[in-house]
NUFIDREN-337643 format. One record per atom (N, C-alpha, C): x, y, z; residue in one letter. Coordinates in nm, 2 decimals. Example, Ala and Ser with C-alpha at 12.3 -4.5 7.8 and 13.67 -1.06 7.14 Angstrom:
! residues 2
{xx = 1.32&yy = -0.57&zz = 0.78&rest = A}
{xx = 1.23&yy = -0.45&zz = 0.78&rest = A}
{xx = 1.32&yy = -0.33&zz = 0.78&rest = A}
{xx = 1.28&yy = -0.22&zz = 0.71&rest = S}
{xx = 1.37&yy = -0.11&zz = 0.71&rest = S}
{xx = 1.29&yy = 0.00&zz = 0.79&rest = S}
END
This chain:
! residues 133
{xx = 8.13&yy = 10.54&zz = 10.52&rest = X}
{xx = 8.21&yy = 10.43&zz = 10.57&rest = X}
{xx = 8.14&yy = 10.30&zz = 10.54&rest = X}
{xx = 8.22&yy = 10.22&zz = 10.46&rest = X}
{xx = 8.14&yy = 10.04&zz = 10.40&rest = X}
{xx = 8.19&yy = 10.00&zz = 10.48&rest = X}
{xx = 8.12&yy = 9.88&zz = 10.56&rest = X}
{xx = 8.19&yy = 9.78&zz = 10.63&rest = X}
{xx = 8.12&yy = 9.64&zz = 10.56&rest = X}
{xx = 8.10&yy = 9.53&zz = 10.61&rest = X}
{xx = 8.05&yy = 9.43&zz = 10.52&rest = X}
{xx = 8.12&yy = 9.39&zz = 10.39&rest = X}
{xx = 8.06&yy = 9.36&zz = 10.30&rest = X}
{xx = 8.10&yy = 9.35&zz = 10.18&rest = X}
{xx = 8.12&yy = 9.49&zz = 10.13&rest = X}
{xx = 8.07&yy = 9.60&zz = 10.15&rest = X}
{xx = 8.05&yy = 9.70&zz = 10.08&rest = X}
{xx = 7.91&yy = 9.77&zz = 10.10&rest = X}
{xx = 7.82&yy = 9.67&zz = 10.17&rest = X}
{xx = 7.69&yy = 9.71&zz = 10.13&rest = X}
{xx = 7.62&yy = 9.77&zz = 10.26&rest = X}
{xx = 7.68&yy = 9.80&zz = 10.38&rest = X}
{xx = 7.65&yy = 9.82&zz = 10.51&rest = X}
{xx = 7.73&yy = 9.93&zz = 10.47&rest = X}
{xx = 7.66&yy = 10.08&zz = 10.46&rest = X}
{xx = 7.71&yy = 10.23&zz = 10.47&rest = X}
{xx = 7.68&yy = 10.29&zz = 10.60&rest = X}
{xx = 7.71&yy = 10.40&zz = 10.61&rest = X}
{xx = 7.76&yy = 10.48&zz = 10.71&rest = X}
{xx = 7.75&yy = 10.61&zz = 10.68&rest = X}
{xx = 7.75&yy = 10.74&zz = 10.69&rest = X}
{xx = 7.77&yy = 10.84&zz = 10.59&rest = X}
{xx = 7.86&yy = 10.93&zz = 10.69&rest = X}
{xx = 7.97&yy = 11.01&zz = 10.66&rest = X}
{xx = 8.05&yy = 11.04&zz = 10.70&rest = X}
{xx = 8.06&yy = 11.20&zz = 10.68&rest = X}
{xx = 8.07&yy = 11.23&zz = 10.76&rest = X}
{xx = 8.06&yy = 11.44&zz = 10.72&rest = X}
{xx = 8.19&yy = 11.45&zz = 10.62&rest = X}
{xx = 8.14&yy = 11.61&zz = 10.53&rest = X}
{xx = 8.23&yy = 11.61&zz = 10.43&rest = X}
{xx = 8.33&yy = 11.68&zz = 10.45&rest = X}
{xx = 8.42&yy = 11.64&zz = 10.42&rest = X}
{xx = 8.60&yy = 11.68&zz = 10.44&rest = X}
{xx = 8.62&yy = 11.80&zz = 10.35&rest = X}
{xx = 8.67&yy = 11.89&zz = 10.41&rest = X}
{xx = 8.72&yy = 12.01&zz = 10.33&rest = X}
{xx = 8.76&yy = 11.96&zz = 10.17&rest = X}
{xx = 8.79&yy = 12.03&zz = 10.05&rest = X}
{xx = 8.85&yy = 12.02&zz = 9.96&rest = X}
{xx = 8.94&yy = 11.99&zz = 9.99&rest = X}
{xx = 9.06&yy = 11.88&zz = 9.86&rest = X}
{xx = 9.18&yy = 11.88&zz = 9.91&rest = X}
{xx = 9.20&yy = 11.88&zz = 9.79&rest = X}
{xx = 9.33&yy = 11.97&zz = 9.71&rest = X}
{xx = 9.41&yy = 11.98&zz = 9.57&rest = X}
{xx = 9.43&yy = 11.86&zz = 9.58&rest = X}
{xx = 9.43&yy = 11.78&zz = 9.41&rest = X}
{xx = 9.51&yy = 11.67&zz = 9.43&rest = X}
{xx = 9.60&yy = 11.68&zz = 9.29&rest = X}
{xx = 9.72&yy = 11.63&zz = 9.26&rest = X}
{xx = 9.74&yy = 11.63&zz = 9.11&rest = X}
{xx = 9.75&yy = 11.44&zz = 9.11&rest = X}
{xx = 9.72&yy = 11.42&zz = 9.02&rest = X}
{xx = 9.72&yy = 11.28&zz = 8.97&rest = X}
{xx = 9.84&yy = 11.25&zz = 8.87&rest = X}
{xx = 9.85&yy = 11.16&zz = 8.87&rest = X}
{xx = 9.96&yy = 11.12&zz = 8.78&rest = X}
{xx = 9.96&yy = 10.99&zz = 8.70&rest = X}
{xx = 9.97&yy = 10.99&zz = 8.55&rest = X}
{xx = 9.95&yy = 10.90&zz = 8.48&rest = X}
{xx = 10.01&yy = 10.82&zz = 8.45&rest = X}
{xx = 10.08&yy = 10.69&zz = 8.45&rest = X}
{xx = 10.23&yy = 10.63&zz = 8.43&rest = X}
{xx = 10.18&yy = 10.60&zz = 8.29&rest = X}
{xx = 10.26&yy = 10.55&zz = 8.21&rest = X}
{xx = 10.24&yy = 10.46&zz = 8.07&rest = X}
{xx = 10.22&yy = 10.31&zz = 8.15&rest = X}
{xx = 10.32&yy = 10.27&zz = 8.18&rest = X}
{xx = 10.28&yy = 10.13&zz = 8.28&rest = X}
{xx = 10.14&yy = 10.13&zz = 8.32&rest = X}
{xx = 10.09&yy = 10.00&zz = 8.27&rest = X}
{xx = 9.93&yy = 9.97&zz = 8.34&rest = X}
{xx = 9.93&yy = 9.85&zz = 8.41&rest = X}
{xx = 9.86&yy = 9.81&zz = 8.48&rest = X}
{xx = 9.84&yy = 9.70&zz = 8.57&rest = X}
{xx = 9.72&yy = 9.67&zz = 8.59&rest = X}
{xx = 9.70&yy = 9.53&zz = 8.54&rest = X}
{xx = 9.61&yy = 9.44&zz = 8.56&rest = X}
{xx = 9.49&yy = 9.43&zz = 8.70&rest = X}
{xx = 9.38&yy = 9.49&zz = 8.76&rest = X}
{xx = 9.33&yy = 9.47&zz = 8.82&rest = X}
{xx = 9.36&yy = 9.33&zz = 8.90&rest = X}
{xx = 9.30&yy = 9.20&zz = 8.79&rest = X}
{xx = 9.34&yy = 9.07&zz = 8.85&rest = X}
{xx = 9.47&yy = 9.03&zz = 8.90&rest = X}
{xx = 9.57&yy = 9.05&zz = 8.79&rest = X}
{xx = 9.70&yy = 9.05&zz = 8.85&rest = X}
{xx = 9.78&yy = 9.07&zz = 8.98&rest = X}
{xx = 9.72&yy = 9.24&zz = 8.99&rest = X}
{xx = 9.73&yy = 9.33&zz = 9.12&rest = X}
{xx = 9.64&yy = 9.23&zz = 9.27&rest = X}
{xx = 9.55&yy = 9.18&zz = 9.24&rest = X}
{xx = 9.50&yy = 9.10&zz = 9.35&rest = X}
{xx = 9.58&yy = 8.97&zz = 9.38&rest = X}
{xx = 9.60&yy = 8.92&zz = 9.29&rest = X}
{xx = 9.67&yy = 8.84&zz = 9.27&rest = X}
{xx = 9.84&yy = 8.83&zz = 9.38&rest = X}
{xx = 9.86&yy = 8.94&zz = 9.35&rest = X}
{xx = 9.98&yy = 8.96&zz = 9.41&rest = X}
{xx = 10.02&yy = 8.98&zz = 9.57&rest = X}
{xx = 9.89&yy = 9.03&zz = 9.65&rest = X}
{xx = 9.83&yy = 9.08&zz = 9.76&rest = X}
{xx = 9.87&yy = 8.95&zz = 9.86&rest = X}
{xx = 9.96&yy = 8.98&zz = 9.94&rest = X}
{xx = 9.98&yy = 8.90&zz = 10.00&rest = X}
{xx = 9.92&yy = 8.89&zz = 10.18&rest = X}
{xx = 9.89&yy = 9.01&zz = 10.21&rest = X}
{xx = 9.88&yy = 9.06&zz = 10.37&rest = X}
{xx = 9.77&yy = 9.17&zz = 10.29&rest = X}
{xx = 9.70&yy = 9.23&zz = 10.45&rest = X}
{xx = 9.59&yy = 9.26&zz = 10.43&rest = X}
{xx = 9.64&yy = 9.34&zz = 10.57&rest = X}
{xx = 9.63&yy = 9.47&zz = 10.54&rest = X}
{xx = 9.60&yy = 9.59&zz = 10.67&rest = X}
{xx = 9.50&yy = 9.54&zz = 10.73&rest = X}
{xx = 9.54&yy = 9.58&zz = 10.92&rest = X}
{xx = 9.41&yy = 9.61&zz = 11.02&rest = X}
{xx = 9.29&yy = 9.71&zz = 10.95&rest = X}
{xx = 9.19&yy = 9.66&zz = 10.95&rest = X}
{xx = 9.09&yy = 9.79&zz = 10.91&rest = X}
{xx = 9.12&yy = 9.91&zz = 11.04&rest = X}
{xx = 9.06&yy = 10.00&zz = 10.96&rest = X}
{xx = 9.08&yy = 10.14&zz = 11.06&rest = X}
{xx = 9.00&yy = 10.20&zz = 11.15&rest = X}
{xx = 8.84&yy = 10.16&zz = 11.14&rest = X}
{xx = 8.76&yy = 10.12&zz = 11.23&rest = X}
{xx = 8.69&yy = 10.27&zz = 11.22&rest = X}
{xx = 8.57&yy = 10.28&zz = 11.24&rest = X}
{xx = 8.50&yy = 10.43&zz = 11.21&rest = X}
{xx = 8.52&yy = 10.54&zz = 11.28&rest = X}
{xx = 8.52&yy = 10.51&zz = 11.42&rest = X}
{xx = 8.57&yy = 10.63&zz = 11.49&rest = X}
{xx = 8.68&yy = 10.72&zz = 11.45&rest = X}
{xx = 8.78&yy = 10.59&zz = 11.44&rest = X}
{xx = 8.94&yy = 10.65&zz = 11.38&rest = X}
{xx = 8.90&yy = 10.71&zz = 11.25&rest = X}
{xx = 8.88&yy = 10.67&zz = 11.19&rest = X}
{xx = 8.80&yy = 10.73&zz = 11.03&rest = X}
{xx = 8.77&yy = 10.84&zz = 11.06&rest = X}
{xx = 8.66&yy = 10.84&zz = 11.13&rest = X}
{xx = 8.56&yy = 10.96&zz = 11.12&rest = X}
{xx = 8.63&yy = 11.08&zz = 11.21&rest = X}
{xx = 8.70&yy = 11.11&zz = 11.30&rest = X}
{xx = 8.77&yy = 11.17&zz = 11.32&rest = X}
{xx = 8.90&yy = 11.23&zz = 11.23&rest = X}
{xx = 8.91&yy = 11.16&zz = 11.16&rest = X}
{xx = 9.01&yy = 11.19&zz = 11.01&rest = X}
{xx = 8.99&yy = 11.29&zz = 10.96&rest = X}
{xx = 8.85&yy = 11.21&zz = 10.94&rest = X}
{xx = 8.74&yy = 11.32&zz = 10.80&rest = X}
{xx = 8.71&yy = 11.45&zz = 10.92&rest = X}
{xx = 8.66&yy = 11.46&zz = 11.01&rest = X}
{xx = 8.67&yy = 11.58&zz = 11.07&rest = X}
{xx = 8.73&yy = 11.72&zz = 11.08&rest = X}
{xx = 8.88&yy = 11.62&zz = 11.11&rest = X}
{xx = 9.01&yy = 11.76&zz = 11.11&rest = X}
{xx = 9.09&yy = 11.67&zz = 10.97&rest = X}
{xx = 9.15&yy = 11.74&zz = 10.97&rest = X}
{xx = 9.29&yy = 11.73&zz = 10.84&rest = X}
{xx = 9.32&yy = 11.59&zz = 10.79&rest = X}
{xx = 9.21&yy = 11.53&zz = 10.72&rest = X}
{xx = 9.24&yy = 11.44&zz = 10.67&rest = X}
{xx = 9.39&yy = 11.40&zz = 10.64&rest = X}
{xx = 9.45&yy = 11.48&zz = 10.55&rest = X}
{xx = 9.59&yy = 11.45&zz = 10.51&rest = X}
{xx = 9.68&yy = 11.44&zz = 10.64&rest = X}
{xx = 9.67&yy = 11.52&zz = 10.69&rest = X}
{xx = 9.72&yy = 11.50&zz = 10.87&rest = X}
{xx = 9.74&yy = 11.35&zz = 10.88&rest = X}
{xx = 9.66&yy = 11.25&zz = 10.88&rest = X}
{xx = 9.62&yy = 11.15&zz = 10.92&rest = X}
{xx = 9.68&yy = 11.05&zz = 10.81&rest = X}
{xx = 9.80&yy = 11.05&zz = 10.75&rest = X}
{xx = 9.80&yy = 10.97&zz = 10.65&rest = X}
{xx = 9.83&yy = 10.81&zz = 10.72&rest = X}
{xx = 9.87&yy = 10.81&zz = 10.81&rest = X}
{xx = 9.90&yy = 10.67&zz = 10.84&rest = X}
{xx = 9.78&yy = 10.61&zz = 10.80&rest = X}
{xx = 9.64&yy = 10.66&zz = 10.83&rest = X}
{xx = 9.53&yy = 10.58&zz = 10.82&rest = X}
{xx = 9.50&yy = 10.58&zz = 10.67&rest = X}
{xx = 9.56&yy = 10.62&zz = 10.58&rest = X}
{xx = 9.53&yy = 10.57&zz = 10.43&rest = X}
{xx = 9.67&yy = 10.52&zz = 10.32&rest = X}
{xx = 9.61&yy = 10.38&zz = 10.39&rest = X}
{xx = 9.69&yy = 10.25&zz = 10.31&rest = X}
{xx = 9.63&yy = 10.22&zz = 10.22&rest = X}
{xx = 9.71&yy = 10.18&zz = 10.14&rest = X}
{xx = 9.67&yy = 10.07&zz = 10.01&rest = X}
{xx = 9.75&yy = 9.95&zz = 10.01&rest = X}
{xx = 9.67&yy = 9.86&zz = 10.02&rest = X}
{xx = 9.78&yy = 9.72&zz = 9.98&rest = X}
{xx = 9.82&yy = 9.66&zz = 9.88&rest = X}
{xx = 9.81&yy = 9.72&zz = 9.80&rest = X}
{xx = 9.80&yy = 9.67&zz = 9.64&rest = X}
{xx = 9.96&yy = 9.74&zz = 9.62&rest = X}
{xx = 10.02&yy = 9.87&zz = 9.69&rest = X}
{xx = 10.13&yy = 9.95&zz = 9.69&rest = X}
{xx = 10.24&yy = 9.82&zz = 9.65&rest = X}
{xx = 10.28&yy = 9.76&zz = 9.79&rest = X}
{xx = 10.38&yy = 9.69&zz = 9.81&rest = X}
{xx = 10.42&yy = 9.58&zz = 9.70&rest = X}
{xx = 10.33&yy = 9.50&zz = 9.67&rest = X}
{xx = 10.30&yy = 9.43&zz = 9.58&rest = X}
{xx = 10.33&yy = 9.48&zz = 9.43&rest = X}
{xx = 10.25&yy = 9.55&zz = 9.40&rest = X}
{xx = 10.28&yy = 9.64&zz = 9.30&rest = X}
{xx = 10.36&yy = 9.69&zz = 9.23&rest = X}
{xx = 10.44&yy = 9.78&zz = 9.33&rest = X}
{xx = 10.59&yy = 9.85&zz = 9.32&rest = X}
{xx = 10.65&yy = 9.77&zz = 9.31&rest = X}
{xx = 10.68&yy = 9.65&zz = 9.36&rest = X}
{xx = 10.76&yy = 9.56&zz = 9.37&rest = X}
{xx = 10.80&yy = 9.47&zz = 9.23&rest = X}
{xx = 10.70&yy = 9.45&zz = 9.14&rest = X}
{xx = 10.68&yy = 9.42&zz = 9.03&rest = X}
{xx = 10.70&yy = 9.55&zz = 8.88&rest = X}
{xx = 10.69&yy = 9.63&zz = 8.96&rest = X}
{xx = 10.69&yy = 9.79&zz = 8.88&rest = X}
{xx = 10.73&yy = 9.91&zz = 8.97&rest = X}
{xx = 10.88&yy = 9.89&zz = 8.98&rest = X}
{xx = 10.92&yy = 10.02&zz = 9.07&rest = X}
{xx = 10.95&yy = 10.14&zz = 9.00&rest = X}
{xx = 10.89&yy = 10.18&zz = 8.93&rest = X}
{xx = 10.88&yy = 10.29&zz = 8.86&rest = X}
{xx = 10.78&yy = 10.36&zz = 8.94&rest = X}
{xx = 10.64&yy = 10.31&zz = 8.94&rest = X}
{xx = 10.55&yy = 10.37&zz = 9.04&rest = X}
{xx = 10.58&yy = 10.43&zz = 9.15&rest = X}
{xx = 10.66&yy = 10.35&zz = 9.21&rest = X}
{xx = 10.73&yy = 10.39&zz = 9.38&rest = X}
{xx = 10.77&yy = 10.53&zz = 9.33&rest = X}
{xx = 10.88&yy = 10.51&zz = 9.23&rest = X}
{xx = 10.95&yy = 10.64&zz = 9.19&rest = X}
{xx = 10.86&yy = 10.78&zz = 9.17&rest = X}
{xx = 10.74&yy = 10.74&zz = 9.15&rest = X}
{xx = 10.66&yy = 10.85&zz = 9.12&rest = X}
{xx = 10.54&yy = 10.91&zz = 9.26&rest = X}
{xx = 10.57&yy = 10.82&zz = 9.30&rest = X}
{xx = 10.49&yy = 10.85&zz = 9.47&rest = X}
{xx = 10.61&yy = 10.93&zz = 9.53&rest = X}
{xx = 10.73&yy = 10.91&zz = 9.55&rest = X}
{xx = 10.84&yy = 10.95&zz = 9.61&rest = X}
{xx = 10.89&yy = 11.13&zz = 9.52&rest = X}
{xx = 10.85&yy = 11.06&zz = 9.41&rest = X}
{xx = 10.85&yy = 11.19&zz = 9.36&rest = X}
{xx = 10.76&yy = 11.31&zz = 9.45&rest = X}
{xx = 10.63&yy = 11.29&zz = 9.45&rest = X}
{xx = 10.52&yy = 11.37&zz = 9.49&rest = X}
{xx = 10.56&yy = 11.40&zz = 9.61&rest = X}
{xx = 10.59&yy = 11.31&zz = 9.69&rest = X}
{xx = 10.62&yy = 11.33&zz = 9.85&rest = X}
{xx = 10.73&yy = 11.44&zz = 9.85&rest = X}
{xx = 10.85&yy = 11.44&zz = 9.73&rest = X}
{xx = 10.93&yy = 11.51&zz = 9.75&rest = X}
{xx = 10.90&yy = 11.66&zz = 9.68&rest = X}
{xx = 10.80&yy = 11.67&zz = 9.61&rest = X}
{xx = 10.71&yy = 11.78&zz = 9.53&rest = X}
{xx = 10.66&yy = 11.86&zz = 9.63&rest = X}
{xx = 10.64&yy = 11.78&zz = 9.74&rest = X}
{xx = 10.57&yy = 11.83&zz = 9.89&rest = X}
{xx = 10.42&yy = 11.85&zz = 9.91&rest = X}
{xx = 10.39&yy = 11.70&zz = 9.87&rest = X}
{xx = 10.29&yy = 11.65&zz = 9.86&rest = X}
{xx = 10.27&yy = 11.62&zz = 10.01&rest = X}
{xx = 10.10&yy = 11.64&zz = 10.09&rest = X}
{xx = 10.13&yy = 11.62&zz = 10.22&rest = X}
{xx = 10.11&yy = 11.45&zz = 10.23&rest = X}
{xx = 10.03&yy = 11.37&zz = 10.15&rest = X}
{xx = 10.01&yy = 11.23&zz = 10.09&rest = X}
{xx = 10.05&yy = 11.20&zz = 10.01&rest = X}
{xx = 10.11&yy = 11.10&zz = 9.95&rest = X}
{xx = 10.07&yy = 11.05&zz = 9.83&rest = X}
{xx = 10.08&yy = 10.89&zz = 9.86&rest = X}
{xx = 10.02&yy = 10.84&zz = 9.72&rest = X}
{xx = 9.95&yy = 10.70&zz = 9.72&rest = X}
{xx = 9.92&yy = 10.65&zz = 9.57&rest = X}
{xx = 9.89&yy = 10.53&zz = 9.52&rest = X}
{xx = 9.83&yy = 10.51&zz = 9.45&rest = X}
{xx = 9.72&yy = 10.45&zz = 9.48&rest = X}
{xx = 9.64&yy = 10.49&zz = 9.32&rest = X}
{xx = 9.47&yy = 10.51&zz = 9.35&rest = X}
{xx = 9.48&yy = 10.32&zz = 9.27&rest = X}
{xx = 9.34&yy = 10.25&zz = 9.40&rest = X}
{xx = 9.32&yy = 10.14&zz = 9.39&rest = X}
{xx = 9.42&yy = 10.06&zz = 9.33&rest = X}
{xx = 9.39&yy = 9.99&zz = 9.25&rest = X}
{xx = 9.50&yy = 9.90&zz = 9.24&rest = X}
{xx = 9.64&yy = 9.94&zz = 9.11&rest = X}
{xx = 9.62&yy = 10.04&zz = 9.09&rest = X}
{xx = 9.69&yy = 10.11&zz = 8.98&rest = X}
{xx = 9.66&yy = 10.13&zz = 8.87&rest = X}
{xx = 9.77&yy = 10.16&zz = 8.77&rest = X}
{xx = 9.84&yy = 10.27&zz = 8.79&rest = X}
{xx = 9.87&yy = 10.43&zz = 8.82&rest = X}
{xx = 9.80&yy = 10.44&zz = 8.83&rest = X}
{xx = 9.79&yy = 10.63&zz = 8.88&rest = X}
{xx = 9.81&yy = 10.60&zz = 8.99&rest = X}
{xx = 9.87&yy = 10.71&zz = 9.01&rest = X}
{xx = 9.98&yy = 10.76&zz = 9.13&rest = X}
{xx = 9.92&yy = 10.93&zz = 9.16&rest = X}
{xx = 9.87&yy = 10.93&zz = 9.30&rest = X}
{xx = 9.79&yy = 11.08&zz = 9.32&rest = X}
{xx = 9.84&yy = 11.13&zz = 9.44&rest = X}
{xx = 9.91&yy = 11.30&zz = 9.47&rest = X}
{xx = 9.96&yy = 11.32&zz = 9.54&rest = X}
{xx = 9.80&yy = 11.46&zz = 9.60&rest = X}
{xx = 9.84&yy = 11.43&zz = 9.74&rest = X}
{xx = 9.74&yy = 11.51&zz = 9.80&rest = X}
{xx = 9.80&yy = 11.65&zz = 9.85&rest = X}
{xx = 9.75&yy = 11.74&zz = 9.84&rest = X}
{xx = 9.84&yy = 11.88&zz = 9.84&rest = X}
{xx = 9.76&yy = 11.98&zz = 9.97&rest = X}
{xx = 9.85&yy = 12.06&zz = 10.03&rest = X}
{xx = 9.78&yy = 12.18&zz = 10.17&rest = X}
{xx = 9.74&yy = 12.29&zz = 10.07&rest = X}
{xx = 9.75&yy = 12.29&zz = 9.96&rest = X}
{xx = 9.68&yy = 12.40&zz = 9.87&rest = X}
{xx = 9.71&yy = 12.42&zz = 9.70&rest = X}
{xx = 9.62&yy = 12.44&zz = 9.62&rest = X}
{xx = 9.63&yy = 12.47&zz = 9.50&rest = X}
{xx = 9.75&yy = 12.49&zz = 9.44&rest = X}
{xx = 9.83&yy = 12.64&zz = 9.49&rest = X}
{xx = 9.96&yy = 12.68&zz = 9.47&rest = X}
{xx = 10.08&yy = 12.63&zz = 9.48&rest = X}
{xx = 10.05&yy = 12.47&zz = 9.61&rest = X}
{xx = 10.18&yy = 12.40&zz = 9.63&rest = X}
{xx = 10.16&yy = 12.30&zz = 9.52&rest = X}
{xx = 10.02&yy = 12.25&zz = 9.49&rest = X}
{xx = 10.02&yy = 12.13&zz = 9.38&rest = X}
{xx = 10.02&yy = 12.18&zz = 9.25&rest = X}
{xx = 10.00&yy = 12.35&zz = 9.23&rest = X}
{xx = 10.04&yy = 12.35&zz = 9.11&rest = X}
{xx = 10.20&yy = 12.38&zz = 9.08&rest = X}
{xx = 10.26&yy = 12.40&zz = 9.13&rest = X}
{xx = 10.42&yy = 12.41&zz = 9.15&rest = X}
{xx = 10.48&yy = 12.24&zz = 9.18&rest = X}
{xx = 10.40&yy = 12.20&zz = 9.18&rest = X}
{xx = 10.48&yy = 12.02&zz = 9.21&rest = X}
{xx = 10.43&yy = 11.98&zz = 9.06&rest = X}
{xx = 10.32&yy = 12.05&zz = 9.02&rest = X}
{xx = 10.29&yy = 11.98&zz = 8.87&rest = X}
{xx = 10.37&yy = 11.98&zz = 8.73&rest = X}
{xx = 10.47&yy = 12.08&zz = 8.77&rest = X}
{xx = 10.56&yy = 12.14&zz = 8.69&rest = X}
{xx = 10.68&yy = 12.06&zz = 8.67&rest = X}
{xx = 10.70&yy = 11.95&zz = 8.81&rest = X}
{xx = 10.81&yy = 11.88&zz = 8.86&rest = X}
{xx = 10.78&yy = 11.75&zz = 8.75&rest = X}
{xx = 10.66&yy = 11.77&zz = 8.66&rest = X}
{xx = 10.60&yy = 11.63&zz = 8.61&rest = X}
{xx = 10.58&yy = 11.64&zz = 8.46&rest = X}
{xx = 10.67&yy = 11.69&zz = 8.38&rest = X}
{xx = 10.67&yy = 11.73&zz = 8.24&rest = X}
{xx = 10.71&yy = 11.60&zz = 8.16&rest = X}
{xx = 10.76&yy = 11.55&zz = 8.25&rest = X}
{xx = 10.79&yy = 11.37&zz = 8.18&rest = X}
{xx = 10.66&yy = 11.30&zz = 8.22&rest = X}
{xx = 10.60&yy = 11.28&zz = 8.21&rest = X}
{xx = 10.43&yy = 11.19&zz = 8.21&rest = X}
{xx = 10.33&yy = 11.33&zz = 8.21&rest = X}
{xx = 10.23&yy = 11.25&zz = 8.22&rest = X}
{xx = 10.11&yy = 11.28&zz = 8.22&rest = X}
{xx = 10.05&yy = 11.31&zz = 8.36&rest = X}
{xx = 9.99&yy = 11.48&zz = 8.36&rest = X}
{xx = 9.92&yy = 11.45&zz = 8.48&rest = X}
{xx = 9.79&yy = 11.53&zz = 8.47&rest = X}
{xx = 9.70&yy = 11.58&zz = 8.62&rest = X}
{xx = 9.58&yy = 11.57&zz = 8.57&rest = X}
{xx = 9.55&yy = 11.65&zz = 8.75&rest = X}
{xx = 9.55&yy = 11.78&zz = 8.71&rest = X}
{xx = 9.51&yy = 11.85&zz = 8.84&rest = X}
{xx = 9.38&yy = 11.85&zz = 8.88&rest = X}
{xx = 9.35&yy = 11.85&zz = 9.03&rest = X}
{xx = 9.19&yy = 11.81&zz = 9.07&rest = X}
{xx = 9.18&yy = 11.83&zz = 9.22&rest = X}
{xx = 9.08&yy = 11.83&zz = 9.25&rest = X}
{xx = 9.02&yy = 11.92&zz = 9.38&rest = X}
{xx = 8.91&yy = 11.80&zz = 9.40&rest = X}
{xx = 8.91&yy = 11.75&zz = 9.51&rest = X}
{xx = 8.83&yy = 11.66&zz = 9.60&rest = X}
{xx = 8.68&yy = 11.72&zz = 9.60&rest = X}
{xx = 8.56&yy = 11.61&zz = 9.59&rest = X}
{xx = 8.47&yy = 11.74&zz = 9.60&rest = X}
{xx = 8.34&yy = 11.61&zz = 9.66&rest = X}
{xx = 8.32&yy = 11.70&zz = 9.74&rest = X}
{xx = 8.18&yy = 11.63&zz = 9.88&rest = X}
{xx = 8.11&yy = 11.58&zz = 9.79&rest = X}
END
């Protein structure tokens, strides 16, 4: 867990594996841009809340993993949205995009449900993966 700039850690127990499939758009987005765009800024989530996440079922807990870069983002490139919405409806127990774009990565309750959602994805690019401590 960073707090500070980054540079004040924490170390957090390790979270079970979690399947993930990733997804690649052709659409790229600008790092700077993406900041650029960022208008609001989430409450931080504070370590307790965190660390109790990571304990039990992470994915359980999706309220606590926001990205702000999403709103902004999509907004300018709603294609992405479409591909998060996708996943969710693939029966993804999360999905989100990673940092500030573009890959779009759904979180899955097991191998067999993310490899059956990966199938749903023969129009892009994707990229099956398992979380690892």
């Amino acid at each position: 867990y960073a707090t500070g700039r980054g540079e004040e850690l924490i170390q957090l127990p390790s979270p079970p594996p979690v399947p993930l499939l990733l997804v690649f758009p052709e659409e790229r987005v600008s790092t700077a841009a993406a900041f650029g765009l960022v208008r609001r800024y989430s409450q931080p989530v504070g370590f307790e809340a965190f660390e109790e996440a990571v304990r039990g079922d992470l994915v359980s807990h999706s309220a606590l993993l926001v990205n702000d870069f999403e709103e902004p983002v999509f907004a300018s490139i709603p294609r992405l949205a479409g591909f998060k919405r996708r996943l969710d409806e693939a029966g993804a127990a999360w999905a989100g995009m990673s940092g500030s774009g573009s890959t779009i990565v759904g979180a899955f309750r097991s191998e067999a449900l993310r490899d059956a959602a990966a199938q749903l994805f023969s129009d892009v690019r994707t990229q099956r993966a398992v979380t690892v401590a």
